[in-house]
N, C-alpha and C positions, 0 to 999 in steps of 0.2 A: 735870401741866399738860395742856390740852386741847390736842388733835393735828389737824392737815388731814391727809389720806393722798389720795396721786394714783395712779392707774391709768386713765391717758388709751384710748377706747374703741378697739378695733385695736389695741393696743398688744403689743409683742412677748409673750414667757411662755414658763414652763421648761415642760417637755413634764411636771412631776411636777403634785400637786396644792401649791399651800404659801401659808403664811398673809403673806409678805410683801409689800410695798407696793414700787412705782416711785420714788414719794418720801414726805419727811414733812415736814411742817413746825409746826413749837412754837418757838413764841416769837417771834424776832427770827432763831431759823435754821433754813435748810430743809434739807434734805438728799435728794439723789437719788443710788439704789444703782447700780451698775455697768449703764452701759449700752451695749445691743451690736448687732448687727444680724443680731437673729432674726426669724423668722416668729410669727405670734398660737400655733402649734402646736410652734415648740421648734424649726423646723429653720433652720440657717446658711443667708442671704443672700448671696451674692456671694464663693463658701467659696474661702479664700486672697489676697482683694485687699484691703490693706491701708487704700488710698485708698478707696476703697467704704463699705467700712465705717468706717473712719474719718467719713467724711461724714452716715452715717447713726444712727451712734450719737451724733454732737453735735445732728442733729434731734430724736433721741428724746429725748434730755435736756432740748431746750427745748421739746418738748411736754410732760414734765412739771414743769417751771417755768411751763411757761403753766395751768397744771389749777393750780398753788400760791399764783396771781396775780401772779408772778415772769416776772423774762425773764433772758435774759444776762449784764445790765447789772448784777444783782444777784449775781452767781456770784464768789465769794471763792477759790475753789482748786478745781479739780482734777486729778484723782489718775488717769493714763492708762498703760495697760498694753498694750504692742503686742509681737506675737510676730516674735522676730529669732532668728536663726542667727549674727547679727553681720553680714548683709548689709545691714539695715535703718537708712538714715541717720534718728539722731534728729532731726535736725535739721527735713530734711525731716517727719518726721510731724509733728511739734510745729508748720510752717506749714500741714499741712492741716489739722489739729484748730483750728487761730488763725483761719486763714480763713474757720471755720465760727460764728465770735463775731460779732454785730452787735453796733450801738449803740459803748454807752461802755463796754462791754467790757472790764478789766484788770486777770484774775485771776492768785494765784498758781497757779503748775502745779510737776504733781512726774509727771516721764515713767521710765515700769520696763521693761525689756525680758523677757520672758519666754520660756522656749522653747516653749507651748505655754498654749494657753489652755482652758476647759472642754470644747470641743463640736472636735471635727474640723472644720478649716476656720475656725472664730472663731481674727480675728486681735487684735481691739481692744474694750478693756472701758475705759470710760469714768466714773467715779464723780465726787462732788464736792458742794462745798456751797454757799449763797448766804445773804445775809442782807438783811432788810427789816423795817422799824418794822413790830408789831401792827397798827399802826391805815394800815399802807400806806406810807406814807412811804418814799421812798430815806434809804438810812442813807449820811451823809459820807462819804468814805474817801479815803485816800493812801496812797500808795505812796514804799516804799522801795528803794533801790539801794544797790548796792555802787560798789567800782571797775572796776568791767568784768569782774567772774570771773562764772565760767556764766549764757553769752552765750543770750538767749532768745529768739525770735523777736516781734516787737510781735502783738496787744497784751499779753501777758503780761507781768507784773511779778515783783520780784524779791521781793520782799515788800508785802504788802495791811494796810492797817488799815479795819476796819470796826466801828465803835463801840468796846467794849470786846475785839474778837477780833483778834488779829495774826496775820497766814498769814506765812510763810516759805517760797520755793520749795526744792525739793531743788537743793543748792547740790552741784556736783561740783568738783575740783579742776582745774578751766580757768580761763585768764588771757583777757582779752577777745579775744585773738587766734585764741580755738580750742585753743591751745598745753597739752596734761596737765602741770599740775604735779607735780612727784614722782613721776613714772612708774612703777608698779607699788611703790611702798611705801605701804602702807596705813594705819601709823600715820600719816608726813610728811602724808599725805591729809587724816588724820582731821584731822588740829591744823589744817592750810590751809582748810580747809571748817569749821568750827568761826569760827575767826577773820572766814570771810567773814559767819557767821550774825551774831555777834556784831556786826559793820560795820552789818548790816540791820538788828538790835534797835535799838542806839546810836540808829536814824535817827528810831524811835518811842519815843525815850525809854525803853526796856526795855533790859533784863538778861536775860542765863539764870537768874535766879531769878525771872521772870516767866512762863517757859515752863511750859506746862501737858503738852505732850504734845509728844512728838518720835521720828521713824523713821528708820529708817535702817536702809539697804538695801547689803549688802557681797556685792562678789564671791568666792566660798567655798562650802566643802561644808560637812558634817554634821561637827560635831565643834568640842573646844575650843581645836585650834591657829588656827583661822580664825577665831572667836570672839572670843576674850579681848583679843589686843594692842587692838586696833580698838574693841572695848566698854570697855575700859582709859581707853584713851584719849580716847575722847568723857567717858565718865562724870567725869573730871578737870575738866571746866570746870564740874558742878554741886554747889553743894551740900546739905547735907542736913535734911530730906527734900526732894527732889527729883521730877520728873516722873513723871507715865509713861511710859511706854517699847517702845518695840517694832523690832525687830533681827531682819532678813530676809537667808538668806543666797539669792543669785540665781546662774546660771550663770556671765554674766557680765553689765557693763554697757556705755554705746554707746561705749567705746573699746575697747581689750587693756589700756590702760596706767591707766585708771580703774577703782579696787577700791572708791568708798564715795560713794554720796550721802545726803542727811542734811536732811531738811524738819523744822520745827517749827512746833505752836504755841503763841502767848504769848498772855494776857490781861493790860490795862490798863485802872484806870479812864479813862472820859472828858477826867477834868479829870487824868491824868498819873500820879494818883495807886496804888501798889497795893493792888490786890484782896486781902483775906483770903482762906484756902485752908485745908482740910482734907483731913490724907490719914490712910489706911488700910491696916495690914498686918493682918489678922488671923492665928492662931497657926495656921491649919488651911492656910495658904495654903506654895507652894512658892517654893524660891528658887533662884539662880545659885549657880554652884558657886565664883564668886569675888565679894567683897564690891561691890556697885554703889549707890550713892548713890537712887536710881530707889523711887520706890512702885508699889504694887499700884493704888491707888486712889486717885482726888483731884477734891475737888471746891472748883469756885470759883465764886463767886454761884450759879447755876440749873446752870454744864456739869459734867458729871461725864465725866470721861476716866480710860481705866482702863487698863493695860499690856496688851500681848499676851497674854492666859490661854493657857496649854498643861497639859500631864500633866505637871509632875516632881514630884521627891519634893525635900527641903532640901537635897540636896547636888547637884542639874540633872541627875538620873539620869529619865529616860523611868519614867513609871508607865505599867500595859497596854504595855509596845515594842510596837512595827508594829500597833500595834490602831487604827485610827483610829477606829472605833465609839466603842472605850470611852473613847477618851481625847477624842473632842468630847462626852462624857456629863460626861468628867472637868473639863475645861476649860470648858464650862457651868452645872456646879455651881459654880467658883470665880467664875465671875460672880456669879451669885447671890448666891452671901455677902459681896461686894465690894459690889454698891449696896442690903445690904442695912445694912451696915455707916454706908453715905452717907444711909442714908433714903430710898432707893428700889428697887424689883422691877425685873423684866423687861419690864413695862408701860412704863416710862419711857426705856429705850432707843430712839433713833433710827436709830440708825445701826451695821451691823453689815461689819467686813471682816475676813474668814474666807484666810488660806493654808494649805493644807493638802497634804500631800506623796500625790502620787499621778500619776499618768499623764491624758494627757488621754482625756477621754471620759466617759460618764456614769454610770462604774460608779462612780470616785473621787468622781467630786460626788454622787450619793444614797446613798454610803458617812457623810457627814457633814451632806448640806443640809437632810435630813426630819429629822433627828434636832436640831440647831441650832435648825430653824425652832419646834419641838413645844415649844422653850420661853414662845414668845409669842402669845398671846392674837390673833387676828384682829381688825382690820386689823391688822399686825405692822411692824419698822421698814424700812427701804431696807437692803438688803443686795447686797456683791459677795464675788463667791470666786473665788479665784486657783489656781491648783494648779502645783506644784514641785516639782521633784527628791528634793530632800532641804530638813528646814530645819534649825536650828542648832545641836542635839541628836540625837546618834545616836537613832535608836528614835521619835524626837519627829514625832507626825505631824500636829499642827494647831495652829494659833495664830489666837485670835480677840482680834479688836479692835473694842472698842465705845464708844459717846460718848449718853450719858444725859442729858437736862433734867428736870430733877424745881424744886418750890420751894425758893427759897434758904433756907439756914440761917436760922431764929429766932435774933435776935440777945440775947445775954444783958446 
């Protein structure tokens, strides 16, 4: 499907050469990659203030919604990542990043604490998507609530519908008071947060067998005792085949006593109705080491969303350990056979988010971002990368997540 690509003039830039774009926009969605507040030459603006750059990476986004003929008003979710030691009140970031919405503004948001972000001094990386009729048009939209759990600051909403796309905020296990539900148990978490998702579907007439794609972000190291209960247990309310999927473990999150937040999204016809869907395991692809409901690959009308690709082998053992080279070679090939399997290349990717386990600084990110980027064609899609600790898999050094528009299925 034919692409807009933005790269507003002055606009910040990674100090490498690489083929990707600010934003893109195909179809009725646009998408803008992680945005931060660099210099046009790579270097950190205002290195360690939080507010700062906060402020300047939500200009930078709406300058390129403005190159897409989009504004704010059109911004369905995003996805913000601020570095905390756990002194950083979410709360408060989540009003400065709100403050910085004009208009009719009220998207869903999903906020990640991070301990460290690419560059020394980058505190906030900003991603997200918007949507708007081909021919211009604002596209309808409502919004859904819960009953008061994960209290947000206005204008942000709890959940968005935008035509046939349903955003879901990352719903944490708080009561409208502020108050963590289940304190430090992490199933009790997952079921409470689950329930609240399902409260927001119910409001658009959806199910979780409407969800296309869903993440979720658990406080936890490397390995399958922090894993399993929690991926157990979400995976329980889908059935099969199911989503895709993507499972981040983080330092921690903005409490001690909250181990899980959990965004999704859903699609819905128009008129109520669901959307048909195709999904994809091919025989070459890798799996968990315990059985999960969840696909490789799925595509419904034009989106194709695709699970987090990493290095394992069939039983969640790391292929390449500690190589992160080889295993974003590894885990780019699996894309590849994934939308080739959907009826589309690398071409038709929009949208790329890459975490990848490494330290901050720029040996981790050109350890994996020339090598990622070399899979697409110039102008390339909006891309962000995070970098972590460890992720959920001993040995396991990258996880890429991507969301594809190609033509819908020929109907038979």
């Amino acid at each position: 499907m034919e692409k807009k690509h933005a790269w507003p003039e002055g606009h910040w830039n990674w100090p490498i050469n690489l083929c990707h774009k600010q934003g893109v926009r195909c179809g009725e969605m646009i998408w803008v990659g992680g945005q931060v507040d660099l210099t046009p030459e790579g270097r950190v603006c205002h290195p360690g203030d939080t507010q700062s750059q906060t402020r300047n990476a939500m200009k930078n986004f709406s300058r390129v919604l403005e190159e897409l003929d989009c504004d704010f008003a059109d911004v369905v979710m995003l996805w913000c990542f601020y570095v905390s030691d756990g002194s950083v009140d979410e709360s408060e970031f989540l009003e400065t990043a709100a403050a910085c919405l004009e208009g009719d503004a009220t998207p869903a948001v999903t906020a990640i604490p991070v301990p460290y972000l690419a560059y020394d001094g980058l505190q906030v990386e900003i991603e997200g998507c918007a949507m708007r009729r081909e021919n211009g048009d604002r596209i309808p939209r409502t919004h859904g609530a819960g009953k008061g759990f994960s209290p947000l600051p206005r204008p942000f909403s709890q959940g968005v519908r935008s035509g046939k796309m349903i955003f879901v905020s990352a719903q944490s296990p708080v009561d409208a008071a502020g108050s963590v539900l289940h304190p430090g148990n992490i199933v009790a978490q997952t079921r409470q947060v689950m329930s609240q998702i399902a409260e927001i579907l119910a409001g658009f007439g959806a199910t979780f067998d409407d969800v296309v794609k869903t993440n979720r972000w658990y406080a936890g190291e490397a390995g399958i005792d922090d894993f399993e209960p929690a991926a157990l247990a979400c995976a329980a309310y889908f059935n099969e085949p199911g989503p895709a999927a993507t499972g981040i473990p983080v330092p921690r999150l903005a409490n001690p006593g909250i181990k899980v937040k959990i965004s999704m999204i859903a699609m819905l016809g128009e008129d109520g109705s669901r959307l048909p869907r195709r999904h994809v395991w091919p025989d070459s692809l890798w799996d968990w080491h315990v059985h999960l409901p969840y696909q490789h690959g799925l595509k419904c009308e034009e989106m194709i969303f695709l699970g987090g690709q990493v290095s394992l082998d069939r039983h969640g053992v790391a292929v390449y350990p500690g190589d992160l080279g080889a295993q974003t070679h590894q885990a780019m090939a699996h894309i590849g056979t994934l939308l080739n399997e959907l009826g589309a290349g690398y071409d038709d990717v929009c949208k790329v988010t890459t975490v990848y386990s490494g330290e901050c600084g720029e040996e981790a990110l050109n350890a994996n971002l020339p090598i990622r980027a070399s899979y697409f064609s110039d102008p390339g899609p909006a891309t962000t990368g995070i970098p972590l600790p460890v992720l959920a898999y001993e040995n396991m050094m990258v996880e890429i997540d991507i969301c594809a528009i190609t033509e819908k299925d020929a109907k038979h």
